[in-house]
C-alpha positions as CSV (number, residue, x, y, z in Angstrom):
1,X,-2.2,29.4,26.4
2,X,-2.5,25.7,25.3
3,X,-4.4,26.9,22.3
4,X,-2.4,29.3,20.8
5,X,0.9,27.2,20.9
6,X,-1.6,24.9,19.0
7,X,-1.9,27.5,17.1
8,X,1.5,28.1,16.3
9,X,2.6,25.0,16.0
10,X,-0.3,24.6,12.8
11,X,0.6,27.7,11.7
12,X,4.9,26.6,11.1
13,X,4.0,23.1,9.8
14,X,1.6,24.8,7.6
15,X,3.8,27.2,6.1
16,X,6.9,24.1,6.0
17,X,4.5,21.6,4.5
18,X,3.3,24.1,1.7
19,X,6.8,25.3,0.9
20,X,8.1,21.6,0.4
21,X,5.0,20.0,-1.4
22,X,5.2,21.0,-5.0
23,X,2.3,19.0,-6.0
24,X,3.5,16.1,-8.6
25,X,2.2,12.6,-8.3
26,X,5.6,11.3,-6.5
27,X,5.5,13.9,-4.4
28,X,1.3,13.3,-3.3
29,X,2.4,9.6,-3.1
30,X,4.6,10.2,-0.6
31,X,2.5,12.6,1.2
32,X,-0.5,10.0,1.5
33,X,2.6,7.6,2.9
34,X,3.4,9.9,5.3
35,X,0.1,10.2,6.6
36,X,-0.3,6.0,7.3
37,X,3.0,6.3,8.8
38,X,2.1,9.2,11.2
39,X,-1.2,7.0,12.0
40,X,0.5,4.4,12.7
41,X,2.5,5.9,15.9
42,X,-0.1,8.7,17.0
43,X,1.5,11.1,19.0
44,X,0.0,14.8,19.4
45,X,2.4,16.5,17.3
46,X,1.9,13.4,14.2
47,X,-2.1,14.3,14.5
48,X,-1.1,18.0,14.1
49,X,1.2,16.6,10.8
50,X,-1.9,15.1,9.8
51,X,-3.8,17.8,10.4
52,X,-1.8,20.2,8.1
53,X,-2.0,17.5,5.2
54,X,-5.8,17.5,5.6
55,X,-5.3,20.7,4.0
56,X,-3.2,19.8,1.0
57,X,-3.8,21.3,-1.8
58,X,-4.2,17.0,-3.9
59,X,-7.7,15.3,-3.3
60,X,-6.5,12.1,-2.1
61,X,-4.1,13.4,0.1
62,X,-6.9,15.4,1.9
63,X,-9.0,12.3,1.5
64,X,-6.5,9.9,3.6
65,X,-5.7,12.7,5.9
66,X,-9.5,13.0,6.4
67,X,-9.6,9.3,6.9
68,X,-6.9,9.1,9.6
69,X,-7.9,11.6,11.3
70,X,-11.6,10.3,11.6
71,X,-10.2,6.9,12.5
72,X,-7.7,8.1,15.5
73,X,-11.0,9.7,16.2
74,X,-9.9,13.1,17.0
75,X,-11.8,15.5,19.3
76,X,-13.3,17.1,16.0
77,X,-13.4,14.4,13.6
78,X,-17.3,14.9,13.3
79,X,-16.8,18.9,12.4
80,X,-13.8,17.9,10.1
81,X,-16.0,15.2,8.3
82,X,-18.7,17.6,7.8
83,X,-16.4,19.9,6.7
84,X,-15.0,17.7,4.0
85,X,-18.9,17.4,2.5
86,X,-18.3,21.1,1.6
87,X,-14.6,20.0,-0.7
88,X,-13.6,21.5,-3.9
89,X,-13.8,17.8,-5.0
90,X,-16.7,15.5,-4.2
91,X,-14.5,12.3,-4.0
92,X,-13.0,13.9,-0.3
């Protein structure tokens, strides 16, 4: 049952996230300040915000994402990091 809320939970910040980010600099700026503010206070539902922006559409966003995420070391931080080998964009 635990997992599916998860599951919903990804599933509405996903779909908010992607309706709000429009993708201009500013905007991927403010993302990748979002995500050291998140980090900074880690509560379960911040690592989920995280989580979302490690799927953003802007390399460095993922990147920073990636890097939080790796260094709140997150149950699947290993799979996400190998994950990230496979990127669009070898700098992720």
């Amino acid at each position: 049952m635990r997992r599916l809320s998860s599951g919903i939970t990804l599933a509405l910040v996903l779909f908010s996230v992607i309706l709000i980010i429009p993708g201009c600099k500013e905007d991927r700026n403010e993302r990748i300040s979002s995500i050291y503010a998140l980090k900074a206070d880690p509560t379960p539902e911040k690592v989920e915000q995280i989580r979302v922006l490690w799927a953003d559409p802007d390399r460095d966003v993922r990147a920073t994402a990636l890097n939080a995420l790796v260094v709140l070391r997150v149950d699947d931080a290993v799979e996400l990091a190998r994950a990230a080998i496979s990127d669009e964009d070898g700098f992720v």
